[in-house]
C-alpha positions as CSV (number, residue, x, y, z in Angstrom):
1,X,20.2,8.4,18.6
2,X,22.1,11.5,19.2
3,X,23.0,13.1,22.7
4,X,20.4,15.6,22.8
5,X,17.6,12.6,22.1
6,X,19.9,10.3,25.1
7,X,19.8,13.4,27.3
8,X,15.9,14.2,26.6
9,X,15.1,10.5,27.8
10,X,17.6,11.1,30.4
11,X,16.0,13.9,31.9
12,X,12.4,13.3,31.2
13,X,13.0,10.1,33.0
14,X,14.6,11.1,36.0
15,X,11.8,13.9,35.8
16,X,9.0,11.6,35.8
17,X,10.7,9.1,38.4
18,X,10.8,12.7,40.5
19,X,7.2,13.3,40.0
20,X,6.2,9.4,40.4
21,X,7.9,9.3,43.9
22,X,6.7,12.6,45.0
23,X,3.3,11.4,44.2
24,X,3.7,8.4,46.4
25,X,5.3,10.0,49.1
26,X,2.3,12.7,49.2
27,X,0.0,9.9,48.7
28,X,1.0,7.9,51.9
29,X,1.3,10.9,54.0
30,X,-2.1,12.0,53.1
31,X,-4.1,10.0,51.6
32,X,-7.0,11.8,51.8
33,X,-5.9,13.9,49.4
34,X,-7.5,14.1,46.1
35,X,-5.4,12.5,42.8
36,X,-5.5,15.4,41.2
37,X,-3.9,17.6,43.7
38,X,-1.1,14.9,44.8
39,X,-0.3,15.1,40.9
40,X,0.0,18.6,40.9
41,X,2.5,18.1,43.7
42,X,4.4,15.8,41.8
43,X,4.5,18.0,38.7
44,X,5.4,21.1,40.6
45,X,8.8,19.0,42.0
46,X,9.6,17.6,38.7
47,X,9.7,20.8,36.8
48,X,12.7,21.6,38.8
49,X,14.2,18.5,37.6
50,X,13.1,18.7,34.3
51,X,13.7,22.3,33.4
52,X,17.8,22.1,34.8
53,X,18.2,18.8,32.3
54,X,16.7,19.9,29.5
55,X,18.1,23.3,29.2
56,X,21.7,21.9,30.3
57,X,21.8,18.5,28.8
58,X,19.5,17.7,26.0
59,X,19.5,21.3,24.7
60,X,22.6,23.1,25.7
61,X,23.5,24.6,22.1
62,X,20.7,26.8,22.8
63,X,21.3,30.5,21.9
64,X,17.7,31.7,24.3
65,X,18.5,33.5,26.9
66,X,18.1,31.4,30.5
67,X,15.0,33.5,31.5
68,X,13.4,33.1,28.4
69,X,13.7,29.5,28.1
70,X,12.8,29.5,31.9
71,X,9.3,31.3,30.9
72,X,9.0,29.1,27.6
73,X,9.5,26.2,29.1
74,X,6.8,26.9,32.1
75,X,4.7,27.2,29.6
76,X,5.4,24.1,28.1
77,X,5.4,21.9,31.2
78,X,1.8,24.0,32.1
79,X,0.3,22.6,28.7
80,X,1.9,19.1,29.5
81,X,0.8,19.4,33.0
82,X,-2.7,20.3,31.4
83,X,-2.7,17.4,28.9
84,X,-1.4,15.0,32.0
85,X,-3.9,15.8,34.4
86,X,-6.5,15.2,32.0
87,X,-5.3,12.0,30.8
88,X,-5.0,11.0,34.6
89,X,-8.4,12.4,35.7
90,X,-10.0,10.5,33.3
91,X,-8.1,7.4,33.7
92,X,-8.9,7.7,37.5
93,X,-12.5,8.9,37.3
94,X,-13.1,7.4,34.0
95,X,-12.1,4.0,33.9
96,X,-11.6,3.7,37.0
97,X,-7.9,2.7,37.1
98,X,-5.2,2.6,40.3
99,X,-3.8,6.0,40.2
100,X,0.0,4.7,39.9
101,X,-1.0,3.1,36.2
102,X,-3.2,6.3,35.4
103,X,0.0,8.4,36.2
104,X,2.5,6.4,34.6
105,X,0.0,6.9,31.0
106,X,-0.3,10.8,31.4
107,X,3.7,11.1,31.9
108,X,4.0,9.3,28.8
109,X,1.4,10.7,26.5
110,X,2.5,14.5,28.1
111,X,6.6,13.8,27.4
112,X,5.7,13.4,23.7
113,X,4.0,16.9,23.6
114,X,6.4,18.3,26.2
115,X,9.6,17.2,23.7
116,X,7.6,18.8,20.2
117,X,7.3,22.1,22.5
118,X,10.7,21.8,24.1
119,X,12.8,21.3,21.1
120,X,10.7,23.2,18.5
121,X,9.8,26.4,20.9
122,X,11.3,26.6,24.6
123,X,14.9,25.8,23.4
124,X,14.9,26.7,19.7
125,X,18.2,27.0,18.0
């Protein structure tokens, strides 16, 4: 494994421990509030996280300007946010699962499409 791979799992796992505890934390303060929005919540937070790890740790021999990769990589956490919230919709809706398992699916099944985007596109060498 090489330090941009360590530093990948390093930030998309701090990222989705981000989004994971946001969720909760909006989740018990108002539970009311539909899955899907409380996800969005979560996702909103972890970009933060995510975007400052990934263009500082596990891609910082990037030559893209910082604005670019900033708009590149929105994009890129959008269509992972996309592909997340319809993993965990269904899971929730679907098949009727707790929404903590249905989350912890979509953030794996997004990070694979999230790193293809991010190393291949967002933070191209």
């Amino acid at each position: 494994m090489n330090a941009g791979h360590f530093w990948f799992l390093v930030t998309g796992a701090s990222a989705a421990l981000t989004h994971m505890a946001v969720f909760a934390l909006v989740t018990r303060l108002w539970p009311a509030l539909m899955p899907e929005l409380t996800n969005a919540v979560g996702f909103v937070v972890a970009f933060c996280v995510s975007f400052v790890g990934h263009r500082w740790f596990s891609f910082k021999g990037t030559s893209t300007p910082l604005l670019t990769s900033l708009v590149r990589f929105a994009a890129t956490a959008l269509a992972g946010f996309v592909c997340n919230e319809v993993v965990f919709s269904a899971l929730v809706r679907l098949a009727d699962w707790p929404s903590w398992l249905a989350l912890f699916v979509a953030l794996v099944v997004a990070a694979g499409q999230t790193f293809v985007l991010g190393r291949f596109w967002a933070f191209k060498r």
